[in-house]
MDAnalysis code that builds the backbone (N, CA, C; Angstrom):
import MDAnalysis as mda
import numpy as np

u = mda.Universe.empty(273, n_residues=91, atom_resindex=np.repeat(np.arange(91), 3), trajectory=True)
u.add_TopologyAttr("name", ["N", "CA", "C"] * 91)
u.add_TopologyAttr("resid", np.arange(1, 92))
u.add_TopologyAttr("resname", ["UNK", "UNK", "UNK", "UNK", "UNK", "UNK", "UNK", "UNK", "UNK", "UNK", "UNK", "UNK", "UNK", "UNK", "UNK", "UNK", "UNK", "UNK", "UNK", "UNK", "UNK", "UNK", "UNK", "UNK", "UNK", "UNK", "UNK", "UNK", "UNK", "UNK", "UNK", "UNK", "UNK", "UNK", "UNK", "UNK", "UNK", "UNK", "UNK", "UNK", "UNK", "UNK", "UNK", "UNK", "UNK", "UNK", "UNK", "UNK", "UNK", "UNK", "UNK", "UNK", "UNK", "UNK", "UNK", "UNK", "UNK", "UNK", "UNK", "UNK", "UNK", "UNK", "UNK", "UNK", "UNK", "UNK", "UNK", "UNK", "UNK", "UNK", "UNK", "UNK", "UNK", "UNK", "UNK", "UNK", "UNK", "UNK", "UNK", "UNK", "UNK", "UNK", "UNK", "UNK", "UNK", "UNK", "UNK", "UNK", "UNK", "UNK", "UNK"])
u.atoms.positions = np.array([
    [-10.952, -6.169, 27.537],
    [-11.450, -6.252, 26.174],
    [-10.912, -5.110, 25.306],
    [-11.210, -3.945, 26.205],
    [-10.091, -2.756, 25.076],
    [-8.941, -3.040, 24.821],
    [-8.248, -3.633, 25.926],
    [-6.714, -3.750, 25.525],
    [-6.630, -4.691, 24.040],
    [-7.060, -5.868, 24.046],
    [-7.195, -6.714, 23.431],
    [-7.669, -6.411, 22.092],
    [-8.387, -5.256, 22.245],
    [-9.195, -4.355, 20.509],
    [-8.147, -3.164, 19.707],
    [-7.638, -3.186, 20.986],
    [-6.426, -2.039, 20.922],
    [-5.160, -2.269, 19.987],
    [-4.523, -3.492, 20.939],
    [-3.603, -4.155, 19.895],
    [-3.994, -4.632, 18.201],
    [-4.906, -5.236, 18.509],
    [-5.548, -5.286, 17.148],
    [-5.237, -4.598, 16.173],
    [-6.171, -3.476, 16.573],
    [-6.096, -1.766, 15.749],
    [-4.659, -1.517, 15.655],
    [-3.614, -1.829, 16.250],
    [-2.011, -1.432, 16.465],
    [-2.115, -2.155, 15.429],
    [-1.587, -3.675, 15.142],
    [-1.520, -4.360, 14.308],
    [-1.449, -4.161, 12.729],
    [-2.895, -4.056, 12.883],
    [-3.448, -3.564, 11.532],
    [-2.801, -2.498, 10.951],
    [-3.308, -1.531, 12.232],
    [-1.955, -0.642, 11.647],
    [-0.609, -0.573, 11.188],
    [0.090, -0.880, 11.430],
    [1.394, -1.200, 11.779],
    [1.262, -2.036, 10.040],
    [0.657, -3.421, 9.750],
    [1.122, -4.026, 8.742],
    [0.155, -3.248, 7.339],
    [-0.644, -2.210, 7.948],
    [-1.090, -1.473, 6.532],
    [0.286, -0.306, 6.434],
    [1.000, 0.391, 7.135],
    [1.994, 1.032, 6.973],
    [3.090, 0.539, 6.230],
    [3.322, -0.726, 6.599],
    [4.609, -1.367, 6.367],
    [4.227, -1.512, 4.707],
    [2.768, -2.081, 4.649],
    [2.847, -2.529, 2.998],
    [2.612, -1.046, 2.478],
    [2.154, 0.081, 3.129],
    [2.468, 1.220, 1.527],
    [3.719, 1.703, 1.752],
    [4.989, 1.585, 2.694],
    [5.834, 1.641, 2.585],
    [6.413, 0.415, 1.261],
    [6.495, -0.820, 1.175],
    [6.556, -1.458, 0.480],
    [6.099, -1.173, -0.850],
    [4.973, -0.439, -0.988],
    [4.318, -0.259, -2.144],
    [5.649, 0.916, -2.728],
    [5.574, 1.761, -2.128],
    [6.591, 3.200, -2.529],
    [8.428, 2.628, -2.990],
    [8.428, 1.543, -2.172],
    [9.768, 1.242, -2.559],
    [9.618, 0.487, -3.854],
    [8.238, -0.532, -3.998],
    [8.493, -1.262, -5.376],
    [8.089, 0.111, -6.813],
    [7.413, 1.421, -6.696],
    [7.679, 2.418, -7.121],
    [8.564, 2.827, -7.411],
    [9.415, 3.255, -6.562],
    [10.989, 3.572, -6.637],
    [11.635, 2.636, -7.626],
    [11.216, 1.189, -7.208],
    [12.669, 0.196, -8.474],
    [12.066, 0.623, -9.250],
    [11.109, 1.048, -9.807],
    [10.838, 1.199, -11.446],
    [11.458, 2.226, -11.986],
    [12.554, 3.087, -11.086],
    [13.597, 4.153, -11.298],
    [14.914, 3.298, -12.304],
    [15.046, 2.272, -11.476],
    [16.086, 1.463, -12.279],
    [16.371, 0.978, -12.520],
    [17.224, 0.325, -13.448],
    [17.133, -0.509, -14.612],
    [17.249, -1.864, -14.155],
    [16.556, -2.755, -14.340],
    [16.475, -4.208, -13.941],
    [16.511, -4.450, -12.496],
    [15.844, -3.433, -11.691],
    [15.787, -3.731, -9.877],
    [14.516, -4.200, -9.841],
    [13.840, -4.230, -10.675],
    [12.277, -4.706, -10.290],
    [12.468, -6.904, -10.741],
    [13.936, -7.022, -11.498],
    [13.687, -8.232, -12.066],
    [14.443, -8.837, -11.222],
    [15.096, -8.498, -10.029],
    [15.930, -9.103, -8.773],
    [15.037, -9.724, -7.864],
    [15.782, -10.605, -7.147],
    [14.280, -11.099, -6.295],
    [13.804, -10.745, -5.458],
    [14.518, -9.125, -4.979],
    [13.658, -8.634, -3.601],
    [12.482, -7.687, -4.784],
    [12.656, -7.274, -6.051],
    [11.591, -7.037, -6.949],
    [10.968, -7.676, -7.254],
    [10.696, -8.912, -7.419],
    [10.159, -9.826, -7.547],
    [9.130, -10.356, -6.263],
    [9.811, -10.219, -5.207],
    [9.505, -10.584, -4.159],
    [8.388, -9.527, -4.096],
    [8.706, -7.770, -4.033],
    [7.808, -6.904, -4.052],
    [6.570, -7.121, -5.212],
    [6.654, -7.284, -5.989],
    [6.066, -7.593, -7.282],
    [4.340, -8.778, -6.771],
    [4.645, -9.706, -6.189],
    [4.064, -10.742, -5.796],
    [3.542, -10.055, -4.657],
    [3.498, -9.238, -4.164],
    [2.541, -8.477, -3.143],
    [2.215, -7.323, -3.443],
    [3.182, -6.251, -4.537],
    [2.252, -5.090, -4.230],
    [0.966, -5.228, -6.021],
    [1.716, -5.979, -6.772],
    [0.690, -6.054, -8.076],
    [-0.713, -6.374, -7.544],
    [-0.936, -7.456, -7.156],
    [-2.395, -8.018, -6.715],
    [-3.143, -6.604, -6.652],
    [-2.506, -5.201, -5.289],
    [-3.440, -4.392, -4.908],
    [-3.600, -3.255, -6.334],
    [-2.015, -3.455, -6.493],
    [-2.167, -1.997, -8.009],
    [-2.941, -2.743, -8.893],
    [-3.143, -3.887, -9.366],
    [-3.555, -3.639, -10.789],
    [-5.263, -3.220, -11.128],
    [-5.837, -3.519, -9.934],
    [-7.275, -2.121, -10.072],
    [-7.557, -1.147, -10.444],
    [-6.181, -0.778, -9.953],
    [-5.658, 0.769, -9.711],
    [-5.566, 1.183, -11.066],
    [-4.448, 0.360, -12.000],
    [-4.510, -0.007, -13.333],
    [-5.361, 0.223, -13.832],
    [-6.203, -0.561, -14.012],
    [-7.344, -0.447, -14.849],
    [-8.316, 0.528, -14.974],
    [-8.232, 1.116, -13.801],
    [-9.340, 2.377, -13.393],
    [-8.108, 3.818, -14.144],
    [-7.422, 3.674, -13.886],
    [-6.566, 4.865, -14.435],
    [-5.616, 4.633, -15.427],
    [-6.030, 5.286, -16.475],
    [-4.809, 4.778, -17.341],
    [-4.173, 5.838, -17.317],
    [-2.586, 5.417, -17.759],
    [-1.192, 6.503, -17.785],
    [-1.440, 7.777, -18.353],
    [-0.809, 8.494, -18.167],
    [-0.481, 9.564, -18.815],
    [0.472, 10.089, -19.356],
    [0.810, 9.266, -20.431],
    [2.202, 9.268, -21.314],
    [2.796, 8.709, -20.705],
    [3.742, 8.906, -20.453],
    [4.829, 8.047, -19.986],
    [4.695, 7.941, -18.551],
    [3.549, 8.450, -17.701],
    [3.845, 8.650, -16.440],
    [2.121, 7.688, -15.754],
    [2.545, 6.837, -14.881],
    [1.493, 5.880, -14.342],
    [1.119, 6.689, -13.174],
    [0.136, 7.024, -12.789],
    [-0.281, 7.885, -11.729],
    [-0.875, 6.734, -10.737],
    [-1.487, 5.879, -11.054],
    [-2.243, 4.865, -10.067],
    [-1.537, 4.390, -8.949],
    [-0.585, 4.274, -9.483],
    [0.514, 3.533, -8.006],
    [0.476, 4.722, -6.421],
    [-0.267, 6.334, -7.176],
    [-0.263, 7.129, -5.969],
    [-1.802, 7.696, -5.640],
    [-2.380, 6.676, -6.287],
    [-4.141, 6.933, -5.879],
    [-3.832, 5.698, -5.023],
    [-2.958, 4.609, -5.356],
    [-3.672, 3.613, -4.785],
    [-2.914, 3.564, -3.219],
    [-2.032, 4.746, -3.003],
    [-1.348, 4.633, -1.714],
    [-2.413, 5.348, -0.889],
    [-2.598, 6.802, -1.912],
    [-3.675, 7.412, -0.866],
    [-5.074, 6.641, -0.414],
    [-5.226, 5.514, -1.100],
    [-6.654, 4.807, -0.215],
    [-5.761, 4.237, 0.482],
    [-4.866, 3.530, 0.491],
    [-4.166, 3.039, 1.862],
    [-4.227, 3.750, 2.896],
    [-4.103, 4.959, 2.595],
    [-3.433, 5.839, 3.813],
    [-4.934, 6.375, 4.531],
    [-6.222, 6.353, 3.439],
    [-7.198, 6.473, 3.708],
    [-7.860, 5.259, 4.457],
    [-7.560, 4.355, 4.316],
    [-8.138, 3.466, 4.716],
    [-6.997, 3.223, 6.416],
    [-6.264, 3.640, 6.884],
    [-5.319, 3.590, 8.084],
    [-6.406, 4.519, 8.567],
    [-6.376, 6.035, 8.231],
    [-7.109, 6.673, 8.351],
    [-8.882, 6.507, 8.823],
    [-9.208, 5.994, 8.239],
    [-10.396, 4.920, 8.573],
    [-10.324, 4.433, 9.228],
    [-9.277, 3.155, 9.625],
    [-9.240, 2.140, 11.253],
    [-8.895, 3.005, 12.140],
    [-8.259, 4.252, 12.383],
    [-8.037, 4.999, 13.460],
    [-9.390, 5.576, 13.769],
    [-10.271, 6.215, 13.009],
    [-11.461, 6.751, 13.425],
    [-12.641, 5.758, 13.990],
    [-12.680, 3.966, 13.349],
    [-13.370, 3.292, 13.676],
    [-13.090, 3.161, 14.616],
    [-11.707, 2.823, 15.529],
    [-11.367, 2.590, 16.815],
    [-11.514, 3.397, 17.448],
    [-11.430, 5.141, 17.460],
    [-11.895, 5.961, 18.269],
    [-13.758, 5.792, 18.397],
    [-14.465, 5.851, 17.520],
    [-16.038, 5.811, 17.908],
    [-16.098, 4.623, 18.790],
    [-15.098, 3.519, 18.560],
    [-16.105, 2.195, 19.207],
    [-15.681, 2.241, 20.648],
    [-14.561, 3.289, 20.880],
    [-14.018, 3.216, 22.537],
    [-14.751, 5.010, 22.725],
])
């Protein structure tokens, strides 16, 4: 049964990493000029908007500079952070 709770927790892990990696790269295209309107931007766009635009709304810019896109990594990273500690108490 641990093994089986284990992988799990791997899992999870593993595809919450991959998407704030994802998140940081669709960050990055907004460096340059028309990479966000290509279809691997696009492609990013259709998965990482859904989680930012909360993020959005709760924080607005600061001049020219959007800060939310790096609150909303650190609850990611908080929330990895979180499934590692839930899986340590429950074993």
């Amino acid at each position: 049964m641990q093994s089986v709770l284990y992988s799990v927790f791997q899992v999870l892990e593993l595809l919450l990493t991959f998407y704030s990696y994802a998140l940081i790269i669709y960050i990055l295209l907004s460096w340059f000029p028309n990479a966000r309107e290509s279809s691997f931007g696009q492609l990013l766009a259709k998965l990482c908007e859904p989680y930012l635009e909360p993020f959005r709304k709760i924080i607005p810019p600061l001049g020219m500079i959007d800060i939310s896109p790096l609150v909303a990594i650190l609850a990611l990273n908080f929330a990895i952070s979180g499934l590692r500690q839930l899986f340590y108490m429950i074993i």
